[in-house]
ChimeraX commands (.cxc) that place a marker at each C-alpha (Angstrom):
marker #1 position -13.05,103.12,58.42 radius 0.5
marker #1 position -11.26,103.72,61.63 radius 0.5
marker #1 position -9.40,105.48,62.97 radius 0.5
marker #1 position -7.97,103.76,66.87 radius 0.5
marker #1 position -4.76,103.54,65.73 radius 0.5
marker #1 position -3.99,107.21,65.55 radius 0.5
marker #1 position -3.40,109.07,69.06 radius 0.5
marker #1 position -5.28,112.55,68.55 radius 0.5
marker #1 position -2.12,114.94,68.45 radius 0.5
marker #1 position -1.33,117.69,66.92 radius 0.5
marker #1 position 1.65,115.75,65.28 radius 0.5
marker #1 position -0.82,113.08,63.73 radius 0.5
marker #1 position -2.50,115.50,62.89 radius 0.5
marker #1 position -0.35,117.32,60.60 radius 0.5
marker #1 position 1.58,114.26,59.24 radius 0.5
marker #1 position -2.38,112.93,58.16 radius 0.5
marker #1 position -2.70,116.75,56.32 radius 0.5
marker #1 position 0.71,115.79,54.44 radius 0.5
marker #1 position -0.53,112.50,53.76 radius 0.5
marker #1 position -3.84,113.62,52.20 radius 0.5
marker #1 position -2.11,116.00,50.27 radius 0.5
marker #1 position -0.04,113.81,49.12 radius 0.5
marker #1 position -2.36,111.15,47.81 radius 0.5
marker #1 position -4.29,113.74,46.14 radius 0.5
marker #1 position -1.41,114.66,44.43 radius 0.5
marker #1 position -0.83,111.47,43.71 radius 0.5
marker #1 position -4.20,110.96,42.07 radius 0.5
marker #1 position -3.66,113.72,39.95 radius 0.5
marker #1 position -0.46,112.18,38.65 radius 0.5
marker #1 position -2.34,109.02,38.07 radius 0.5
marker #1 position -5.48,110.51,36.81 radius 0.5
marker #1 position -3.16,112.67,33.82 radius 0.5
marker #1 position -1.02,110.12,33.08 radius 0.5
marker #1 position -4.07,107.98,32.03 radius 0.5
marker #1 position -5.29,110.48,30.57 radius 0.5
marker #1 position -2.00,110.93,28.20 radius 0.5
marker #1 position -2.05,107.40,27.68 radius 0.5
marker #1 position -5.85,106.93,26.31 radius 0.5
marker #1 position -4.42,109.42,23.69 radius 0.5
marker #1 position -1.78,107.89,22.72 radius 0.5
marker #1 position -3.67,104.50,22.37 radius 0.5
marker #1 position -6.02,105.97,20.55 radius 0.5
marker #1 position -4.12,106.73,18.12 radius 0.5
marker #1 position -2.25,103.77,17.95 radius 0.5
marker #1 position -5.76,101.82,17.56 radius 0.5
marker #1 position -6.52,104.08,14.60 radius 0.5
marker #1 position -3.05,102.21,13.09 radius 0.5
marker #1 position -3.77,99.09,14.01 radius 0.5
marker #1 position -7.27,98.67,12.16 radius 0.5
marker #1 position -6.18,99.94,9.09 radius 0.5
marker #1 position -3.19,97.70,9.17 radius 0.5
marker #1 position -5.16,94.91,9.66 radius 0.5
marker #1 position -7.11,95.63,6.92 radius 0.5
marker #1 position -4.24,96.28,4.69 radius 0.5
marker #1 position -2.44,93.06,6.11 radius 0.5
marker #1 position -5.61,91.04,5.48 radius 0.5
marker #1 position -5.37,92.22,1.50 radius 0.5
marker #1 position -1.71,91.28,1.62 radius 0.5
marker #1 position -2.30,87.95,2.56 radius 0.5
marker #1 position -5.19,87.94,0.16 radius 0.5
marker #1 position -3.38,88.75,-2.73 radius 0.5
marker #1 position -0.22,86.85,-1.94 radius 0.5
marker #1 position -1.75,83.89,-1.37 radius 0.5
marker #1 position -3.69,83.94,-4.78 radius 0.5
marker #1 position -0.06,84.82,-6.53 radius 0.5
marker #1 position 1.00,81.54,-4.34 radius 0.5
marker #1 position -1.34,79.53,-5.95 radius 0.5
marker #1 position -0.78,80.44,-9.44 radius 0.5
marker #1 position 2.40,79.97,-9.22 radius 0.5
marker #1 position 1.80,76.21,-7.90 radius 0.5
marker #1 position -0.58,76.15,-10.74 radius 0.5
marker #1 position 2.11,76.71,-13.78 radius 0.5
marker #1 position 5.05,75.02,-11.31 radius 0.5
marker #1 position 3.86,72.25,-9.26 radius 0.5
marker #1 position 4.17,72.90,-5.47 radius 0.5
marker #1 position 6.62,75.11,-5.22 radius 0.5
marker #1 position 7.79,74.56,-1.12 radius 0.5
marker #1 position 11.22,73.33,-2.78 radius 0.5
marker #1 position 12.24,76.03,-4.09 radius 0.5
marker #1 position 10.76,78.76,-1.56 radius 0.5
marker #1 position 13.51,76.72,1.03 radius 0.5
marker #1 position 15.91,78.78,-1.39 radius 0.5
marker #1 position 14.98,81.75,0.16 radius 0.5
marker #1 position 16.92,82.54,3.28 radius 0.5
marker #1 position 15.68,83.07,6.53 radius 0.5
marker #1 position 15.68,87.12,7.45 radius 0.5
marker #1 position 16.81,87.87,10.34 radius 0.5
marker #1 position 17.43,91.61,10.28 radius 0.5
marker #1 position 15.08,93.11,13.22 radius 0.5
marker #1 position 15.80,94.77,16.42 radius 0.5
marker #1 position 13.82,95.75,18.91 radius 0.5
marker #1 position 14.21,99.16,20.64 radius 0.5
marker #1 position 12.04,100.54,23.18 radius 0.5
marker #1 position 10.98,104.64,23.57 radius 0.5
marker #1 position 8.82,105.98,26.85 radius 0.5
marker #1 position 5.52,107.35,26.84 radius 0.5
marker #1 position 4.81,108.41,30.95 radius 0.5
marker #1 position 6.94,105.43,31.74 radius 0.5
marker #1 position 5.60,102.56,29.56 radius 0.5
marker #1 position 8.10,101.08,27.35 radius 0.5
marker #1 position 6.40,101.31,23.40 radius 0.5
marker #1 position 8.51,98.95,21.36 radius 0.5
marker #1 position 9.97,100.16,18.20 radius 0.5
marker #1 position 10.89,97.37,15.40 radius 0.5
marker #1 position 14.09,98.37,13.36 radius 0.5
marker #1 position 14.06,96.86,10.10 radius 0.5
marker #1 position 16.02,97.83,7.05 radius 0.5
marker #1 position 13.99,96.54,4.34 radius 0.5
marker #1 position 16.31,95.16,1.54 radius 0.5
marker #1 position 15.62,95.45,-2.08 radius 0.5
marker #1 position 14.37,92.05,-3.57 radius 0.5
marker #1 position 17.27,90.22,-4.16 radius 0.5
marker #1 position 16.63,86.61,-5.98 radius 0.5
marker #1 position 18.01,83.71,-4.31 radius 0.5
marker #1 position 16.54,80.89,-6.08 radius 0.5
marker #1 position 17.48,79.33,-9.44 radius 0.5
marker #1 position 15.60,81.34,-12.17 radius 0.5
marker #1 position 15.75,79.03,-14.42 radius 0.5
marker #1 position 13.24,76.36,-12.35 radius 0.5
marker #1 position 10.74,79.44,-11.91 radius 0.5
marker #1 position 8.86,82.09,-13.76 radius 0.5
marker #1 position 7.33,85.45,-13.31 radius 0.5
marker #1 position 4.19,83.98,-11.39 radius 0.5
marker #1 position 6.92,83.04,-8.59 radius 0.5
marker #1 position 8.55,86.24,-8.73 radius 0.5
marker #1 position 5.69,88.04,-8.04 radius 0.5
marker #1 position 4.09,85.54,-5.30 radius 0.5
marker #1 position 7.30,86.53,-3.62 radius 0.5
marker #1 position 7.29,90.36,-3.87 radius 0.5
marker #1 position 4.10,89.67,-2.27 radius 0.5
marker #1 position 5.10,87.65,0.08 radius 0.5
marker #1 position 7.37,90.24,1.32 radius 0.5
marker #1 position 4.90,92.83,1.32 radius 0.5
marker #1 position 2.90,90.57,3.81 radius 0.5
marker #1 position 6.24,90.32,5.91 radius 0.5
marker #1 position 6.45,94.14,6.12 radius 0.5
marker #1 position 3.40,94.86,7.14 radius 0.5
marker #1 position 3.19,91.59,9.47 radius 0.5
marker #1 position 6.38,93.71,11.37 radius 0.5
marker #1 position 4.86,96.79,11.48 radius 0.5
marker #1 position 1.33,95.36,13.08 radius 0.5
marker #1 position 3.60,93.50,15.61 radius 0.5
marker #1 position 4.59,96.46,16.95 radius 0.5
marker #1 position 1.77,98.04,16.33 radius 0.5
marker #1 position -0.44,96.12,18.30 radius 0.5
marker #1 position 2.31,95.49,21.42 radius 0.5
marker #1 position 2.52,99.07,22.15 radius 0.5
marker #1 position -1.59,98.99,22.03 radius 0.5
marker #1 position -1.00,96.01,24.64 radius 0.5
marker #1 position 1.13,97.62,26.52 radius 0.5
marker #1 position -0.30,101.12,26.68 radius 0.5
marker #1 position -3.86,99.54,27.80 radius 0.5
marker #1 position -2.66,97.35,30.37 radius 0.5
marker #1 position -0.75,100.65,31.71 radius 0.5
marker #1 position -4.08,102.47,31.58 radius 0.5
marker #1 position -5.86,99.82,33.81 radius 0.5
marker #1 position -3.24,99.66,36.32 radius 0.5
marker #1 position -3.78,103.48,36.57 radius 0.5
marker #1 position -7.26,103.26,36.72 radius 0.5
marker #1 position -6.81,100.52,39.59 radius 0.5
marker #1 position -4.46,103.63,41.44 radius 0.5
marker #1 position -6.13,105.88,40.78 radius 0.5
marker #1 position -9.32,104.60,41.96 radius 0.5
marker #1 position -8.16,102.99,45.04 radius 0.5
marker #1 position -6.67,106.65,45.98 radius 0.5
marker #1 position -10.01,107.65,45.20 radius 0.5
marker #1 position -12.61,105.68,47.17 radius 0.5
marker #1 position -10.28,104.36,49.69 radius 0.5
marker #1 position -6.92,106.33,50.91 radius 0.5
marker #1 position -8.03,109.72,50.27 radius 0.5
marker #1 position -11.18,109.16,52.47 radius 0.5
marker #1 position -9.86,107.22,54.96 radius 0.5
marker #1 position -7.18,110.23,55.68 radius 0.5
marker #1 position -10.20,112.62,55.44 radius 0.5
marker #1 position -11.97,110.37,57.89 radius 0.5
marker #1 position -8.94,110.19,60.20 radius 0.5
marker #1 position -8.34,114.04,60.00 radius 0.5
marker #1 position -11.35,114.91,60.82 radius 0.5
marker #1 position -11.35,112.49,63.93 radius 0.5
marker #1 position -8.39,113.69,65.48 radius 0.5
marker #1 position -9.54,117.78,64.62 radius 0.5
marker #1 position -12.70,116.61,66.13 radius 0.5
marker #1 position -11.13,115.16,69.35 radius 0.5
marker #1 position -8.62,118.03,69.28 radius 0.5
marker #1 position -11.14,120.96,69.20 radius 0.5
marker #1 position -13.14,118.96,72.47 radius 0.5
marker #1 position -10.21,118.91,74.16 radius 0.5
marker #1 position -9.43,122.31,73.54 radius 0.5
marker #1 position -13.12,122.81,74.97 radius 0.5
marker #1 position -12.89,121.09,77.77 radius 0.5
marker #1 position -9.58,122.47,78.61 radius 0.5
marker #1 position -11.20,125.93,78.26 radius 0.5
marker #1 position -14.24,125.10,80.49 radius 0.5
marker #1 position -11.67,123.52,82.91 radius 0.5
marker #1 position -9.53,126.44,83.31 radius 0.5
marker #1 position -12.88,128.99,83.39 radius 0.5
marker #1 position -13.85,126.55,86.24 radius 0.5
marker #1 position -10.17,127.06,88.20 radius 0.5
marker #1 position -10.53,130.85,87.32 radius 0.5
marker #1 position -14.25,131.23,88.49 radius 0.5
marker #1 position -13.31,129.27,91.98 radius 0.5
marker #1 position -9.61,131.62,92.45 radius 0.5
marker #1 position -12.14,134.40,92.03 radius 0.5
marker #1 position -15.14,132.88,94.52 radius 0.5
marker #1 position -12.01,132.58,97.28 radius 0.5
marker #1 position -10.38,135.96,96.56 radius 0.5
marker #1 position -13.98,137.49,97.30 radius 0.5
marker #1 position -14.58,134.84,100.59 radius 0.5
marker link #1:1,2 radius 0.2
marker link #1:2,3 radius 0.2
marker link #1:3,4 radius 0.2
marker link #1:4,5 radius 0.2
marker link #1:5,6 radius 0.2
marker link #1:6,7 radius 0.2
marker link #1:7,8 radius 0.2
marker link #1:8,9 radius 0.2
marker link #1:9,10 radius 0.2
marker link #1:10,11 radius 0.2
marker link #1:11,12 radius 0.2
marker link #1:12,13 radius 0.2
marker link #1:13,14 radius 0.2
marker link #1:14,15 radius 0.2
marker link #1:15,16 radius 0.2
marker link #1:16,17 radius 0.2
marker link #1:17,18 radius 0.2
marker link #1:18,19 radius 0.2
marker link #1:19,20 radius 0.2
marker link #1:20,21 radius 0.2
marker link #1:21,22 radius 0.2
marker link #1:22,23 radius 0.2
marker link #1:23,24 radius 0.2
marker link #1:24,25 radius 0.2
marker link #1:25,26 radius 0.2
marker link #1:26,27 radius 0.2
marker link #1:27,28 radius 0.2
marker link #1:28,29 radius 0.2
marker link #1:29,30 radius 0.2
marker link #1:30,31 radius 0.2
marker link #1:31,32 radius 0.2
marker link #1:32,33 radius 0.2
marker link #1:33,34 radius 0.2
marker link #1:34,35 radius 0.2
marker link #1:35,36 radius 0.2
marker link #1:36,37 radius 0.2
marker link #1:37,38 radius 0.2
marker link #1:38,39 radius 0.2
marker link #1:39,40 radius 0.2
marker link #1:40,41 radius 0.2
marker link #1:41,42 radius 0.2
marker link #1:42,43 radius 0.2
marker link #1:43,44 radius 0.2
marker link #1:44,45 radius 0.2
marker link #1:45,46 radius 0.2
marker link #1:46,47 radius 0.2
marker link #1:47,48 radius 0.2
marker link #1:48,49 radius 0.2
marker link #1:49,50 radius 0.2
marker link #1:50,51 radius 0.2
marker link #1:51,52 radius 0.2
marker link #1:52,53 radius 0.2
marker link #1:53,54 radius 0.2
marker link #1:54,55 radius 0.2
marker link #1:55,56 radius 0.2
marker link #1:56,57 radius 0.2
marker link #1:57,58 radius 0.2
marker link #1:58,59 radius 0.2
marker link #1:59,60 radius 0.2
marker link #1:60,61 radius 0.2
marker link #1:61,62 radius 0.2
marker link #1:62,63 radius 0.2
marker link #1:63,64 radius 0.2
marker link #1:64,65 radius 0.2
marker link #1:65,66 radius 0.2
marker link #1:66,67 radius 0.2
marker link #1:67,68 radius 0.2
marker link #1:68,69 radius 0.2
marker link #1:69,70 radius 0.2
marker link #1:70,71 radius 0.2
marker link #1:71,72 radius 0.2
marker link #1:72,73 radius 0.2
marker link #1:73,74 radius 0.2
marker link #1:74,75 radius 0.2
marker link #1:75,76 radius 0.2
marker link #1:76,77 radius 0.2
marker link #1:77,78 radius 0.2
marker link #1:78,79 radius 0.2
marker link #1:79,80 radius 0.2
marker link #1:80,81 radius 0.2
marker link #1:81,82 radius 0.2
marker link #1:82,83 radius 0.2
marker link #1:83,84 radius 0.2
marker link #1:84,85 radius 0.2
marker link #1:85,86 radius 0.2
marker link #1:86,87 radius 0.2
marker link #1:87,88 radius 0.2
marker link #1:88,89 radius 0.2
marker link #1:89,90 radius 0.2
marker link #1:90,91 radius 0.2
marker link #1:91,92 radius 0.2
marker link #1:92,93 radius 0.2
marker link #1:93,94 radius 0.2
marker link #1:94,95 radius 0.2
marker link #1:95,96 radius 0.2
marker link #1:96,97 radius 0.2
marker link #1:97,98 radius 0.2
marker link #1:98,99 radius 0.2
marker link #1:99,100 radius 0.2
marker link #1:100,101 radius 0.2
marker link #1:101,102 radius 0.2
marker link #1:102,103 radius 0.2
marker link #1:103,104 radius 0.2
marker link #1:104,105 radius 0.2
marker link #1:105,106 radius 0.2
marker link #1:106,107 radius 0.2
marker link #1:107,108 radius 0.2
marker link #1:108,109 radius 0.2
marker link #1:109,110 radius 0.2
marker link #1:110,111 radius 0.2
marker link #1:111,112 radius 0.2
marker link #1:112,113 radius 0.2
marker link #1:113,114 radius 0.2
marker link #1:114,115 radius 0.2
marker link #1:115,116 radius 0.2
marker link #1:116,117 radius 0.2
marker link #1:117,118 radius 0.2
marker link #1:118,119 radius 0.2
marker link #1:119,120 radius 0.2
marker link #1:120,121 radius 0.2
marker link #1:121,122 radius 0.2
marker link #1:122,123 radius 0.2
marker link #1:123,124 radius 0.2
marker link #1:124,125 radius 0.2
marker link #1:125,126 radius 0.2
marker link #1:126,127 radius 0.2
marker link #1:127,128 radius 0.2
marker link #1:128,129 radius 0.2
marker link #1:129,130 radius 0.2
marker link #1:130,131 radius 0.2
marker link #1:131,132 radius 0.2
marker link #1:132,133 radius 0.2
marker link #1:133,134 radius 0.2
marker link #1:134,135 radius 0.2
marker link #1:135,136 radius 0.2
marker link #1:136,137 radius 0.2
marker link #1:137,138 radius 0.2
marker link #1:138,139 radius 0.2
marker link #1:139,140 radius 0.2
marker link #1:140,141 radius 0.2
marker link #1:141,142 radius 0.2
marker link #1:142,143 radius 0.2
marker link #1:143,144 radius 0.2
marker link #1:144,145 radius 0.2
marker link #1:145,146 radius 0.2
marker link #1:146,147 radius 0.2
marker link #1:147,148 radius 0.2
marker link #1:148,149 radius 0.2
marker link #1:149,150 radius 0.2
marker link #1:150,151 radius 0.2
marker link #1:151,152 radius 0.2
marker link #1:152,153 radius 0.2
marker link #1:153,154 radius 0.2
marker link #1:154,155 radius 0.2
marker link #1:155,156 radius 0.2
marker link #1:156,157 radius 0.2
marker link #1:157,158 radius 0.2
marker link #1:158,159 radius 0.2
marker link #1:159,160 radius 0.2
marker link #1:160,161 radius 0.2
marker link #1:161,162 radius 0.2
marker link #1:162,163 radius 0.2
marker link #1:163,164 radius 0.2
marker link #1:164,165 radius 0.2
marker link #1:165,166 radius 0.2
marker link #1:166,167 radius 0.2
marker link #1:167,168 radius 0.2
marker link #1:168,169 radius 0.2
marker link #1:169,170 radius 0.2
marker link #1:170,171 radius 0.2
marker link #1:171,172 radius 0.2
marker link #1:172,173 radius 0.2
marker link #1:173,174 radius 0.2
marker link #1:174,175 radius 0.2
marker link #1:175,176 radius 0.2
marker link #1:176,177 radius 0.2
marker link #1:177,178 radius 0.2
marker link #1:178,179 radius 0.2
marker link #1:179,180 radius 0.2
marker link #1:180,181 radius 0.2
marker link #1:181,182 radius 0.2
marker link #1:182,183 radius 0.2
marker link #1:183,184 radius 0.2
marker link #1:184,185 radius 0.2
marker link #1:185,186 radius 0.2
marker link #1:186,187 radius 0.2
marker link #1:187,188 radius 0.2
marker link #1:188,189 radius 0.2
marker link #1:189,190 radius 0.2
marker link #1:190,191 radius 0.2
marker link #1:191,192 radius 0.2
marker link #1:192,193 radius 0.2
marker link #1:193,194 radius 0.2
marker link #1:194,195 radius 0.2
marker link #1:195,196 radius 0.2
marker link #1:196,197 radius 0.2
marker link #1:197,198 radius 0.2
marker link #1:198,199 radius 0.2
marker link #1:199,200 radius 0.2
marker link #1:200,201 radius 0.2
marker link #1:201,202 radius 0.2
marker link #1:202,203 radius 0.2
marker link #1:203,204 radius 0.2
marker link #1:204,205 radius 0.2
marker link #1:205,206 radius 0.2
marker link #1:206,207 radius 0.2
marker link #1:207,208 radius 0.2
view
């Protein structure tokens, strides 16, 4: 650290003091709002593995009620094209300490049958209840694990502030204060012995 490029004054001096103050405050900010954060990802992780989990048996189970159904139908990929394409989600987005968590809206329909009955049977009904369990929970996991994603990369950028503030600007104003105090207090010295000096010689001539 250095500190040649501040003039020892008593103006630097006090702008460095608002400065350090500053950045501590600042690290404080930084240090509590990763703090909130880790909470809130936290719990949000807790969500996310038991989702998983409950996906995974979703896709289990659907995909066995998939292949019955291809057992007493044939391949059934023509008539799954029957089924429309959903398109019913929005995104929305709340804050948490100024990191946007995304919220999917989706207004889950009843099951509504769009294919011809009479080319299926109950084994393809229920592969596609399933199927539509697995879609559910595939939209809640999204979002899910994109607020985890976004929460955690907000936690290492303030990590990265906060440390930086940390080992490098608070020190280096520390450093720099206590430069210019330093120089300030030997001038102050030096000023004093310099003045006893003038006094002592005034005196010396007054007596001559």
């Amino acid at each position: 650290m250095t500190s040649q490029q501040y003039v020892p004054t008593k103006g630097n001096l006090m702008a460095l003091k608002k400065s350090n103050a500053l950045a501590k405050m600042g690290y404080d900010l930084m240090d509590r709002k990763r703090i909130i954060l880790i909470h809130e990802m936290m719990q949000i992780i807790k969500n996310v593995r038991t989702l998983r989990d409950e996906l995974s048996s979703a896709y289990h189970q659907a995909y066995l009620a998939l292949q019955e159904a291809n057992i007493t139908l044939g391949v059934v990929g023509e008539i799954a094209k029957a089924i429309p394409i959903d398109y019913g989600l929005q995104i929305t987005y709340r804050s948490v300490m100024g990191v946007d968590i995304p919220k999917v809206i989706y207004q889950s329909q009843d099951v509504r049958i769009t294919y011809g009955i009479g080319s299926t049977n109950t084994k393809f009904d229920y592969a596609f209840t399933k199927f539509q369990k697995v879609r559910d929970l595939t939209i809640l996991l999204a979002e899910t694990e994109n607020s985890a994603y976004r929460l955690a990369n907000a936690i290492r950028k303030s990590q990265k502030q906060a440390n930086a503030l940390k080992t490098i600007v608070i020190p280096e104003f520390e450093f720099n204060i206590k430069y210019i105090s330093d120089a300030l207090e030997e001038r102050d010295r030096e000023e004093f012995s310099r003045k006893k000096v003038i006094k002592g010689n005034l005196i010396n001539k007054d007596i001559e």
